[in-house]
C-alpha positions in Angstrom: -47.3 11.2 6.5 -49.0 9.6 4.0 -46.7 10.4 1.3 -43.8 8.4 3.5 -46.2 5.8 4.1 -46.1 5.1 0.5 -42.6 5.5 0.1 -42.0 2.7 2.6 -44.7 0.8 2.1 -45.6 1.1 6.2 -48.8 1.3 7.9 -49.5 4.4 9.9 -51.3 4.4 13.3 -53.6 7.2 14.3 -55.4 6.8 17.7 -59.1 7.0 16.9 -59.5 10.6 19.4 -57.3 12.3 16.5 -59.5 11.1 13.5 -61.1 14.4 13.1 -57.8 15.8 12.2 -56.7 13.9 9.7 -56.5 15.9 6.6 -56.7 13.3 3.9 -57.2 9.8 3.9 -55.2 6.5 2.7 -54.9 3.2 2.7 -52.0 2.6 4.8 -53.9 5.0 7.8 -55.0 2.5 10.5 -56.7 4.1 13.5 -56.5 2.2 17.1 -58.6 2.6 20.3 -57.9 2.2 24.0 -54.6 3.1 25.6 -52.3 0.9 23.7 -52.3 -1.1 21.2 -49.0 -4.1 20.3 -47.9 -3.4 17.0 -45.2 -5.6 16.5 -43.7 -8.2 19.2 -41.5 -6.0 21.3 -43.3 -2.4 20.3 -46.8 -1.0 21.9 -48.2 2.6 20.9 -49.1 4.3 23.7 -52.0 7.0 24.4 -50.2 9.4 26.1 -52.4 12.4 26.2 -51.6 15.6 24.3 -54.9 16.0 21.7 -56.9 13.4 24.0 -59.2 14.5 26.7 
């Protein structure tokens, strides 16, 4: 992910619960908490379970 990140010069979002299985860091990694989080008008992440507890 990280790779593509700086292929297209794009942020990527990581919920804060999943930090401990991030491999390596970057830059471009930006971790969120709560259950969403507006990333651009018109586009929310969602926490939608799977990892989380």
């Amino acid at each position: 992910m990280t790779e593509r990140a700086r292929a297209f010069d794009a942020p990527v979002y990581i919920h804060e619960a999943d930090r401990e299985w991030v491999g390596r860091t970057a830059p471009l990694i930006e971790y969120w908490t709560g259950d969403t989080r507006q990333i651009a008008p018109g586009m929310t992440l969602i926490k939608a379970g799977t990892h989380f507890a």
